[in-house]
C-alpha positions in Angstrom: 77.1 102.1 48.8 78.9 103.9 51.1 75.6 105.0 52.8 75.2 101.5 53.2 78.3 100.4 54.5 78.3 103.1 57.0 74.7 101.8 58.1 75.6 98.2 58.7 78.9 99.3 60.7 76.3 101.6 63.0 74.1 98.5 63.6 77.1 96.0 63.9 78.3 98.0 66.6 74.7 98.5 68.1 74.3 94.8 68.4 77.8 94.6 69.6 76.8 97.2 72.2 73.9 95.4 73.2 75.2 92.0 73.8 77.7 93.5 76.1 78.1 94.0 79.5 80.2 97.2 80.4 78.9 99.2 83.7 81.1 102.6 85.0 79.1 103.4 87.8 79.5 105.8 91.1 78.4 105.5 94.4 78.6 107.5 97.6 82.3 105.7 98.6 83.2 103.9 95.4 84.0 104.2 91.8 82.9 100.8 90.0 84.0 99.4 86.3 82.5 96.0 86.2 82.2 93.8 82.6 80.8 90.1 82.4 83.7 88.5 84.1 85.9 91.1 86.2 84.7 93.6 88.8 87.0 96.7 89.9 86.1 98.9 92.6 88.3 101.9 93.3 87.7 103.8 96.9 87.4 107.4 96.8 88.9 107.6 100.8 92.4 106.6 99.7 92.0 106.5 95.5 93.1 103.3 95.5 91.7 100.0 93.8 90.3 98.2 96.7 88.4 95.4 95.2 89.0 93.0 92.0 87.3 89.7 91.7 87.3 87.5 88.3 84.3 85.4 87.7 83.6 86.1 91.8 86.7 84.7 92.8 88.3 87.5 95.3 92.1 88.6 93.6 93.0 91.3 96.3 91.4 89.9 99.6 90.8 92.2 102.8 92.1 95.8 102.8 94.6 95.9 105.9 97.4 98.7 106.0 98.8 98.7 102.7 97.5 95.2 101.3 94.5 94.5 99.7 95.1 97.3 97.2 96.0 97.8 93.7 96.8 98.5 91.3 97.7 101.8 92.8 100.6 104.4 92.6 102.8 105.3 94.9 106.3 107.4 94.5 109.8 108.9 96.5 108.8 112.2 95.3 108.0 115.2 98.0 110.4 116.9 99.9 110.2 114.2 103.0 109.8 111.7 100.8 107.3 108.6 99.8 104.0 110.0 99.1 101.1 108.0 98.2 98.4 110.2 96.6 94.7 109.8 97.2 93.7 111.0 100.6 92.5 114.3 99.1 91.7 113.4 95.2 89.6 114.2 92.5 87.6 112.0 90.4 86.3 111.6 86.8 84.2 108.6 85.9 84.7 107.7 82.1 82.6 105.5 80.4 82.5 105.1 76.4 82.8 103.2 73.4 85.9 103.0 71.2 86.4 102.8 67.8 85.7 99.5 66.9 82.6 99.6 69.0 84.0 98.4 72.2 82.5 100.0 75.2 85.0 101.1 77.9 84.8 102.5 81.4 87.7 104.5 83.0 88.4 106.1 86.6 90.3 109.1 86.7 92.1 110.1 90.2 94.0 113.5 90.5 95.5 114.1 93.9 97.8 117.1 94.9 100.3 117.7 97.3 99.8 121.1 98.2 102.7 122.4 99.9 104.9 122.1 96.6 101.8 122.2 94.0 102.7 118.6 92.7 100.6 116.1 91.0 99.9 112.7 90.3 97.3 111.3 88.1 96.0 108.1 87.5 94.1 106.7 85.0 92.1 102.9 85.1 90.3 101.5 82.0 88.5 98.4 81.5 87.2 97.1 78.3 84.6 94.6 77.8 85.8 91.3 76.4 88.6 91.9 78.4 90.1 90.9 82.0 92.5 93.9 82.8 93.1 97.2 83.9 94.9 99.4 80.9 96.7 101.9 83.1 98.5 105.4 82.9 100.3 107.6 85.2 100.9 111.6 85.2 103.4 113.4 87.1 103.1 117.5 87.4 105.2 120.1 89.3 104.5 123.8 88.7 106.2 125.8 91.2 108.0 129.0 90.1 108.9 129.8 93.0 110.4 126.9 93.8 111.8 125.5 90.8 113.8 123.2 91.7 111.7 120.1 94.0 114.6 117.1 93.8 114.7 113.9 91.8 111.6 111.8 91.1 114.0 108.9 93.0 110.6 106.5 92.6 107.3 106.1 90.9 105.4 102.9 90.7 102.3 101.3 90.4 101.5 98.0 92.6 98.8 95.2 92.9 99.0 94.2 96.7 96.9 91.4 97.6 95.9 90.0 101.2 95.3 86.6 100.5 96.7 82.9 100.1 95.0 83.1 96.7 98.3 83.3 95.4 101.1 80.4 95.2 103.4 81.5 93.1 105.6 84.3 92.0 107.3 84.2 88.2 109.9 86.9 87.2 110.4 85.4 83.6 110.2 82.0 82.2 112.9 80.8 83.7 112.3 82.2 87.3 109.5 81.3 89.2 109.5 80.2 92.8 106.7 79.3 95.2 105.7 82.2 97.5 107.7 81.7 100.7 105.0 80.8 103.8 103.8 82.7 106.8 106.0 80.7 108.5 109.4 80.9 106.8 109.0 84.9 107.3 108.4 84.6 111.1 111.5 82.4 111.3 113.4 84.8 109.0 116.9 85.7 109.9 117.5 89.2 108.1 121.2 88.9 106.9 120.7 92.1 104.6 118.7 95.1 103.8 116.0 93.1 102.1 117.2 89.9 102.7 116.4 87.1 104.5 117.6 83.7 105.6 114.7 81.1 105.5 116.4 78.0 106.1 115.0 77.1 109.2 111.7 76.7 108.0 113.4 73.2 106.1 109.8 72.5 105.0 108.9 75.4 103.4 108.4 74.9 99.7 110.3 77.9 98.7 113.3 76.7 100.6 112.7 73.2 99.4 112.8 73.7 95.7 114.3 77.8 95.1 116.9 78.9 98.0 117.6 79.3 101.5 117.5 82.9 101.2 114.8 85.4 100.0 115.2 88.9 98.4 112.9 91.0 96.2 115.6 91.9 94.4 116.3 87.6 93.1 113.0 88.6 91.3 114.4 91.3 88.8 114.6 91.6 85.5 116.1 92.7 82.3 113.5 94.9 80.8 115.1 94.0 77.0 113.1 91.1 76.4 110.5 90.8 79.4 107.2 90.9 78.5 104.8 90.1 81.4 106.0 88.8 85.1 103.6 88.3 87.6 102.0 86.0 90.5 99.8 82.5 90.0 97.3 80.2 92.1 98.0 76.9 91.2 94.1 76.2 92.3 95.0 74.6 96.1 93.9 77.5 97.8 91.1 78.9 95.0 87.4 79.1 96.3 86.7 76.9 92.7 89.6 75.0 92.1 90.8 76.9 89.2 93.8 78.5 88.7 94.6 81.9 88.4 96.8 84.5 87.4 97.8 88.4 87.9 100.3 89.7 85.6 101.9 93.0 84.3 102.4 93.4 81.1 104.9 95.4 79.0 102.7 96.0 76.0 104.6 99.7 75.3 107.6 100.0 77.0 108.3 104.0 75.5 108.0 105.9 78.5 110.1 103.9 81.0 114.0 105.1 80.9 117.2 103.0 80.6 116.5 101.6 77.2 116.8 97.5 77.2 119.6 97.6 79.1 117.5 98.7 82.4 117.0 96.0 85.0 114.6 96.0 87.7 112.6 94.4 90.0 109.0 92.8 89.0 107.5 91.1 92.0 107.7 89.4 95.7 104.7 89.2 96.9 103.4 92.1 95.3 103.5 92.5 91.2 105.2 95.8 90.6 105.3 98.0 87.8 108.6 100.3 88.3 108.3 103.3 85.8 110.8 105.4 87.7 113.5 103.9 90.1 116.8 103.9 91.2 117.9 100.3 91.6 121.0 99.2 90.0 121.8 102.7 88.9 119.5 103.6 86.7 119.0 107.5 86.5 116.0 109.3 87.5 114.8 112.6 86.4 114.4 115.8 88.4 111.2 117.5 89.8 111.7 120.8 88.2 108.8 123.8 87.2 107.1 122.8 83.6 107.6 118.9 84.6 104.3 117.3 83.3 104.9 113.6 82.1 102.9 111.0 81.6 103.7 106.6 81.5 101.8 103.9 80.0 100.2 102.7 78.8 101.0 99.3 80.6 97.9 96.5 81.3 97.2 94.6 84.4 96.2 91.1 83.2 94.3 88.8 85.4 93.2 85.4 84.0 91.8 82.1 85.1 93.2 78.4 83.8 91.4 74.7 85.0 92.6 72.9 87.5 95.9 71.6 85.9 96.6 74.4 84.0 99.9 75.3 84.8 102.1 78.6 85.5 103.7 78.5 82.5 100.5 78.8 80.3 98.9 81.3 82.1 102.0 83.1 81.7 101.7 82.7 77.9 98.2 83.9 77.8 99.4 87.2 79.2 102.6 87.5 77.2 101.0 87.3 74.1 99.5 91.0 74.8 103.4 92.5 74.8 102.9 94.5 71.8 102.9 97.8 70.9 100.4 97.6 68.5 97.7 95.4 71.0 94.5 97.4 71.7 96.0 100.9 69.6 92.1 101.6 67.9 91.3 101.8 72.0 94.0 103.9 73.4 93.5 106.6 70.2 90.1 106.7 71.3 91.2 107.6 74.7 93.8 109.6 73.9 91.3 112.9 74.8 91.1 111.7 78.3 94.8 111.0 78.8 97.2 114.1 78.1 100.3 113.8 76.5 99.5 110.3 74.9 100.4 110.2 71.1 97.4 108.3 69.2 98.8 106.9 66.1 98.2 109.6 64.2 101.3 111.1 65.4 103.2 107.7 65.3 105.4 105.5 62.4 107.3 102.7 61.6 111.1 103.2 61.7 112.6 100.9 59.1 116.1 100.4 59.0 118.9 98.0 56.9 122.2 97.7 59.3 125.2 96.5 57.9 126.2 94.3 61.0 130.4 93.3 61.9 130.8 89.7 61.4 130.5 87.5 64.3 127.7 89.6 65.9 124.8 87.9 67.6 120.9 89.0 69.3 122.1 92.3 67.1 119.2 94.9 68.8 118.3 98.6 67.9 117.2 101.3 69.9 115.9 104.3 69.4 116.2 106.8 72.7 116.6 110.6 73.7 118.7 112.3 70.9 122.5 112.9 71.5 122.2 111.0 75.0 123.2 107.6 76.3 119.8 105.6 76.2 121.0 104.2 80.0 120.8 108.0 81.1 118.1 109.2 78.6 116.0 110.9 81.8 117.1 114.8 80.8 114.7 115.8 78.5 110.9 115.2 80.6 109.8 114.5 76.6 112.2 111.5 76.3 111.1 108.5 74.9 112.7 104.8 73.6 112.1 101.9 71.6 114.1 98.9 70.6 113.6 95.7 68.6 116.0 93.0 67.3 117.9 93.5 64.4 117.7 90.3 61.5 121.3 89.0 61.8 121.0 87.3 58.5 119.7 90.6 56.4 120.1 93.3 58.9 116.6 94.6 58.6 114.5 95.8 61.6 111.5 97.8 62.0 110.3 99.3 65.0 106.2 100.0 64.8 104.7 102.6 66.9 107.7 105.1 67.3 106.6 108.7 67.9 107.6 111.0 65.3 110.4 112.8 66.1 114.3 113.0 66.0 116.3 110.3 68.0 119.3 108.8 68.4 119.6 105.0 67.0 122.3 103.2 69.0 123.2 99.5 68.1 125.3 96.8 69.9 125.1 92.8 69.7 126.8 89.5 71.5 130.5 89.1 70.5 131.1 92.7 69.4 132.7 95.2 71.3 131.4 99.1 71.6 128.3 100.2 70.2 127.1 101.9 67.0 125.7 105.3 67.6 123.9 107.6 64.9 121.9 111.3 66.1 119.8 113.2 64.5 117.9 110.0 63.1 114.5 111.4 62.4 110.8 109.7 62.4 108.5 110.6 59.9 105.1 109.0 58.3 107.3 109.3 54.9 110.6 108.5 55.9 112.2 106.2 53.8 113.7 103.2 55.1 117.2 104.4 56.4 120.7 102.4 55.6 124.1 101.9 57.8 127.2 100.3 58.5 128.6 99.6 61.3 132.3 99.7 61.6 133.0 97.7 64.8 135.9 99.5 67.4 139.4 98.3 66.8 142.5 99.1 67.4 145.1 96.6 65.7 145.3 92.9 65.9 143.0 91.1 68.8 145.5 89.1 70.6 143.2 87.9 73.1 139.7 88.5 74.8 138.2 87.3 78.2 134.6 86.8 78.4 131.8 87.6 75.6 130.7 91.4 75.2 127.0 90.5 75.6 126.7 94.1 78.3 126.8 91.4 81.6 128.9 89.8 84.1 126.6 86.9 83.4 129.1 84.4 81.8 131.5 84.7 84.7 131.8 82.4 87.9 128.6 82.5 90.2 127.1 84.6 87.3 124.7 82.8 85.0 125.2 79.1 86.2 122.5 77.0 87.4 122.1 76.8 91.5 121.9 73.0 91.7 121.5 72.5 95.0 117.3 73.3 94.9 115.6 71.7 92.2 114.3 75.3 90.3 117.9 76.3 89.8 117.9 79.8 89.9 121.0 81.0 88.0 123.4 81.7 90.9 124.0 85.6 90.4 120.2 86.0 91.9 121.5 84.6 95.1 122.3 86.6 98.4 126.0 87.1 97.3 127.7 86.0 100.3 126.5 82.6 99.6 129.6 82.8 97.5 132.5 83.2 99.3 135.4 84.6 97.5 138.2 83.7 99.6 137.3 79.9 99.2 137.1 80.1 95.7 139.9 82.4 95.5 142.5 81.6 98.3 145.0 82.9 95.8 143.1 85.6 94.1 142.0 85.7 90.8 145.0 84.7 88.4 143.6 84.3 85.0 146.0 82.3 82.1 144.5 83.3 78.7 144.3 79.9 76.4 144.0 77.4 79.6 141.6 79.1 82.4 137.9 78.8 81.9 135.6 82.4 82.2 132.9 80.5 84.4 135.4 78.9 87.0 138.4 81.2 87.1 137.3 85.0 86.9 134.6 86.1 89.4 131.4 87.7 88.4 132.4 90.6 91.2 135.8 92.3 91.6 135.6 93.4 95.0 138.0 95.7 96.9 137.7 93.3 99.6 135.4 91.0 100.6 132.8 92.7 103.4 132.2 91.1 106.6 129.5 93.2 107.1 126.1 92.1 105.8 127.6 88.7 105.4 125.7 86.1 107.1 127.8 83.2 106.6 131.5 85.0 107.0 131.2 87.7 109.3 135.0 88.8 108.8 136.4 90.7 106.2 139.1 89.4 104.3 141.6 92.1 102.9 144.5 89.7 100.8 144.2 88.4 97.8 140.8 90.4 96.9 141.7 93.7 95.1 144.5 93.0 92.6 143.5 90.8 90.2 146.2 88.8 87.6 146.0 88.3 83.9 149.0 85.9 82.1 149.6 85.4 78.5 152.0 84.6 76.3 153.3 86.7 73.3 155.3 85.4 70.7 158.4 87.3 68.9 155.9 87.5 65.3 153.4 89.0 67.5 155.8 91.3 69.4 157.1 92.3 65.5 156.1 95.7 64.2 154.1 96.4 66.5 154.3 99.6 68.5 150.6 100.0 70.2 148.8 98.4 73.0 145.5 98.6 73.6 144.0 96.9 76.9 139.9 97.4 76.7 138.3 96.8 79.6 134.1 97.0 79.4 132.2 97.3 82.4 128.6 95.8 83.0 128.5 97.6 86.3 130.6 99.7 88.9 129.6 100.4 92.8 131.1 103.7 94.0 130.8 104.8 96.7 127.6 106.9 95.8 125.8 104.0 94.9 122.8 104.2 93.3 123.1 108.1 94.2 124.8 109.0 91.4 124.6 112.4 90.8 125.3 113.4 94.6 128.0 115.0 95.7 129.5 113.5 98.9 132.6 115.3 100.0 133.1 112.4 102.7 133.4 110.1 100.6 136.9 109.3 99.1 135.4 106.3 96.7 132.8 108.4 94.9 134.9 108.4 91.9 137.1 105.4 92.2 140.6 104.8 90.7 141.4 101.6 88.5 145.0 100.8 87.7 146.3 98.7 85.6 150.3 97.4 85.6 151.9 95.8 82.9 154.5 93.0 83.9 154.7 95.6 86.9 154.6 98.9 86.0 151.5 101.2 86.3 150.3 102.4 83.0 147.6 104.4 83.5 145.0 105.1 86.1 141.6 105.1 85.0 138.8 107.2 87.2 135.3 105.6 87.4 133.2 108.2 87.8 130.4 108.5 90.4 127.0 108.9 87.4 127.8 105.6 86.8 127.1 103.9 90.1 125.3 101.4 90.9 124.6 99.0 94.1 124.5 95.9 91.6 126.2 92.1 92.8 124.7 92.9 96.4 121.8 93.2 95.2 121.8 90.2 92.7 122.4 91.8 88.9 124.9 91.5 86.3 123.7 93.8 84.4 123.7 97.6 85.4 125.4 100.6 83.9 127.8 99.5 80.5 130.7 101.4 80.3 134.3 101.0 79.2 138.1 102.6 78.9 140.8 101.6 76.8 144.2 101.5 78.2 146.3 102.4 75.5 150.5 101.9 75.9 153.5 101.2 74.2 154.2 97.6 73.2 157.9 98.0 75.2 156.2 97.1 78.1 155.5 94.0 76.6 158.1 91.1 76.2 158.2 87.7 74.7 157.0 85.1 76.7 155.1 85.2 79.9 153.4 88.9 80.4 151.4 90.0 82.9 148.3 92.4 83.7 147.9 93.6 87.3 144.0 94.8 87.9 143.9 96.9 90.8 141.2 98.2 93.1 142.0 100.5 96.0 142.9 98.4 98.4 139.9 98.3 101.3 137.8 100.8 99.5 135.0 101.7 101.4 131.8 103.8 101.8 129.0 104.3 104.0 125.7 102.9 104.1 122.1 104.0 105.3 121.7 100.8 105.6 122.5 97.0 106.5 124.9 96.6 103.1 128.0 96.3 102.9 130.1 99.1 102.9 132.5 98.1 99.4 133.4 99.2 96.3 133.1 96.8 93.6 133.4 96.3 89.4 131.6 93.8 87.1 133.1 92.7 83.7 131.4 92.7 80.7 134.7 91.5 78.5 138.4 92.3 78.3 140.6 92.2 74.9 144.4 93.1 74.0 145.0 94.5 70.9 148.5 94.9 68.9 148.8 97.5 66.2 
């Protein structure tokens, strides 16, 4: 029987074979993949995709400069800078059939940059059935006499079309805007690097219905639970009156860095897939002899709806591809083609039971570089990461697809304060299913805490609250910040009464030093009083006051802006704010002076986040300082701290809270 069985799987696949349409062809100028519905042509001038249409309908349009392309890579990477590789590559044409009889065609480009004898690969695949581009990128630098190249500060792969195909852009569910028009950009006022004003084009749909201003970065996300962002045609400007849809989606998400506490941006115009970057502090790794890593696999999804289908369905059709274990069978049978890609035969399931601290909420595990912060997990050029919600009623979670190896698990959740670390937490194909408990951080009785420890600035004024003057109500964080002016909202300054002031109307989502002038199109002068010194009051009763000798003040962070900013490992002798001091006074003395140091930068509210590098400090004083009654906490900033700028932002330092307790013990 086995004879048999093998004999009808050859001719299932056979027929399976010949019923389909898979073609990886090469011509003089062009490398082709082509199935029954989408056609990819990649140029071997630039090694660039040049040409997608689905079911004949044109997705990138006209090649012109640096649109009509993609996907294609790009990166901040050589000595000078931004390289885009493909002028002088190499190709392989790949054509095959996988393991569950699937035929397959790949395009392989391999360009180097001579002068420093770095790399960059990347690999195209197209299956048939399918209506996407499975992608992988390779980065090499082998040098030994110059070991030492600088940071990877960018590496990316991008679908640039040239057409008014597309109508739309969608960052996550709850973010999607119409593309601004040709008009509202030749009208633009630029009131910040990046950032536009595009009121005076009043008829322009974006302005009508998402905001006044325009900035990629309005577009980012929070890579925890994104799954797919993209752009749509809503079938106005289609050659069929269909609607379409070009999306990236995160089926594996193991090779990007940050953990699920990175945030980045997605698309504006142009649908982005960021697997190195900078923005809003995240770490990058250096360029150093031996580096040889590769990203991906991520997929390119295009798709095609009726008339009336809608954005948001489209949307689903590609989110439903966000899993790790989509489409394995194919990539093990790749795997020869694509070094440094673990086929499944070198993956498990991590299965664990957490004991959780009551009270916590969207409870999440991650599993990231061992012995490192997962937000700075870029060290080791072998570093990978995984995460998946924890089961807040049992504790259970299982992660599928995890490399084997050791790693460090880290834990946090809504409502809970600190994190739970473990190292040395190893992977195996026999690994039992592993048990903790996590002991939340305390230090004595919790007197009182400001906002929710949820790792964002989010639940603050101007922070996750509906804009509802434009009918899409972007939350109002993603909004050029000047658009909310601190002085008006705090003549006074910030004076916070625990048990009778509200987190959403009377604490700011940014703590500014001052607020800037500069880069501020609506108040072009600085305002100095009131800005850097911000008030806490609370009451303490004699029972409270009673035995206890211990004060604890935490203070967690969801982001800081030194003034490195996203530069954090640089040192800048110039620059007095690169590691910034934070007092805090207690009824009006100083207690301690806490230093924010410069690796955890990160140019965040300007550039519309409220989530960036988490971090904390407890302040940690005698309860003599403390009285009966009315007490007060002083939370000081330098007073005009500044830095400078390479370009049009403003020039200040600046904190974000994630939450603030007092403890007694």
């Amino acid at each position: 029987m086995p004879g048999l069985r093998s004999k009808i799987l050859a001719l299932t696949a056979l027929l399976k074979a010949s019923a389909a349409f898979l073609n990886a062809t090469e011509t003089t100028s062009q490398l082709v993949l082509q199935n029954d519905r989408l056609y990819v042509a990649v140029a071997k001038t630039n090694g660039q995709v040049v040409d997608i249409t689905l079911d004949e309908e044109d997705l990138l349009g006209p090649v012109s400069g640096n649109t009509g392309k993609g996907p294609y890579v790009d990166c901040s990477c050589i000595p000078s800078g931004a390289w885009t590789p493909g002028a002088a590559a190499q190709f392989q044409l790949i054509q095959g059939t996988d393991s569950t009889g699937t035929p397959y065609g790949g395009v392989r480009m391999s360009d180097t940059y001579t002068p420093t004898n770095q790399s960059i690969e990347q690999w195209w695949f197209l299956r048939e059935g399918e209506t996407g581009l499975h992608l992988f990128t390779r980065v090499t630098y082998f040098n030994e006499t110059t070991p030492y190249s600088r940071d990877l500060g960018e590496l990316r792969t991008l679908f640039r079309p040239n057409t008014k195909l597309w109508t739309h852009l969608s960052g996550s569910d709850g973010n999607y805007a119409p593309i601004p028009s040709t008009d509202a950009f030749k009208n633009q006022i630029v009131v910040q690097d990046a950032t536009s004003y595009l009121g005076n084009t009043t008829q322009d749909p974006y302005v009508q219905q998402y905001s006044n201003y325009f900035t990629k970065y309005t577009f980012s996300e929070l890579w925890r639970d994104h799954k797919v962002h993209g752009q749509y045609s809503d079938g106005t400007t289609s050659s069929d009156g269909n609607t379409y849809g070009a999306w990236l989606v995160h089926n594996t998400r193991e090779t990007y860095y940050g953990g699920p506490l990175h945030y980045d941006l997605v698309v504006d115009g142009i649908v982005y897939n960021y697997l190195v970057s900078g923005h809003y502090g995240a770490p990058v790794p250096n360029i150093t002899h031996g580096f040889d890593r590769i990203w991906g696999p991520q997929y390119y999804h295009f798709n095609k709806g009726a008339p009336n289908t809608t954005l948001a369905e489209l949307r689903a059709d590609a989110a439903k591809l966000a899993d790790p274990e989509w489409n394995a069978d194919f990539y093990d049978s790749i795997a020869d083609y694509v070094p440094n890609y673990a086929p499944r035969s070198e993956r498990a399931t991590f299965k664990a039971t957490i004991q959780l601290p009551g009270g916590a909420t969207r409870p999440i595990a991650v599993l990231s570089e061992n012995k490192r912060d997962f937000q700075l997990n870029v060290f080791d050029q072998t570093s990978l990461q995984y995460w998946a919600d924890i089961d807040p009623s049992t504790g259970s979670v299982e992660i599928p697809m995890v490399k084997m190896g050791t790693y460090r698990l880290t834990v946090y959740a809504d409502g809970i304060f600190g994190w739970f670390l473990q190292d040395d937490v190893v992977v195996s194909a026999n690994a039992t299913p592993l048990a903790f408990i996590w002991e939340p951080e305390a230090a004595g009785i919790e007197v009182w805490r400001i906002g929710t420890p949820d790792k964002s600035a989010g639940e603050y004024k101007h922070g996750y609250t509906p804009d509802t003057s434009k009918p899409l109500q972007p939350e109002q964080y993603r909004i050029y910040w000047a658009e909310w002016d601190f002085p008006d909202d705090f003549p006074e300054g910030v004076v916070f009464k625990v048990g009778e002031s509200n987190e959403s109307e009377d604490f700011n989502y940014i703590h500014w030093s001052w607020f800037p002038g500069y880069a501020n199109y609506l108040s072009p002068q600085p305002v100095y009083d009131n800005v850097n010194n911000w008030t806490i009051q609370f009451n303490l009763s004699s029972s409270q006051l009673s035995g206890s000798q211990k004060a604890t003040f935490t203070i967690d962070l969801a982001g800081a802006k030194t003034a490195n900013g996203n530069n954090k490992w640089a040192t800048l002798p110039d620059e007095p704010y690169s590691n910034v001091p934070y007092t805090v006074a207690v009824n009006g003395e100083d207690v301690e002076t806490w230093i924010i140091p410069s690796y955890r930068s990160g140019s965040c509210g300007v550039r519309s986040g409220v989530v960036c590098q988490n971090f904390g400090h407890n302040f940690i004083f005698s309860t003599t300082l403390l009285k009966e009654g009315v007490n007060e906490f002083v939370l000081s900033l330098p007073f005009n701290a500044t830095n400078t700028e390479g370009a049009m932002l403003p020039g200040v330092i600046y904190v974000q809270y994630d939450a603030l307790r007092l403890e007694l013990s």
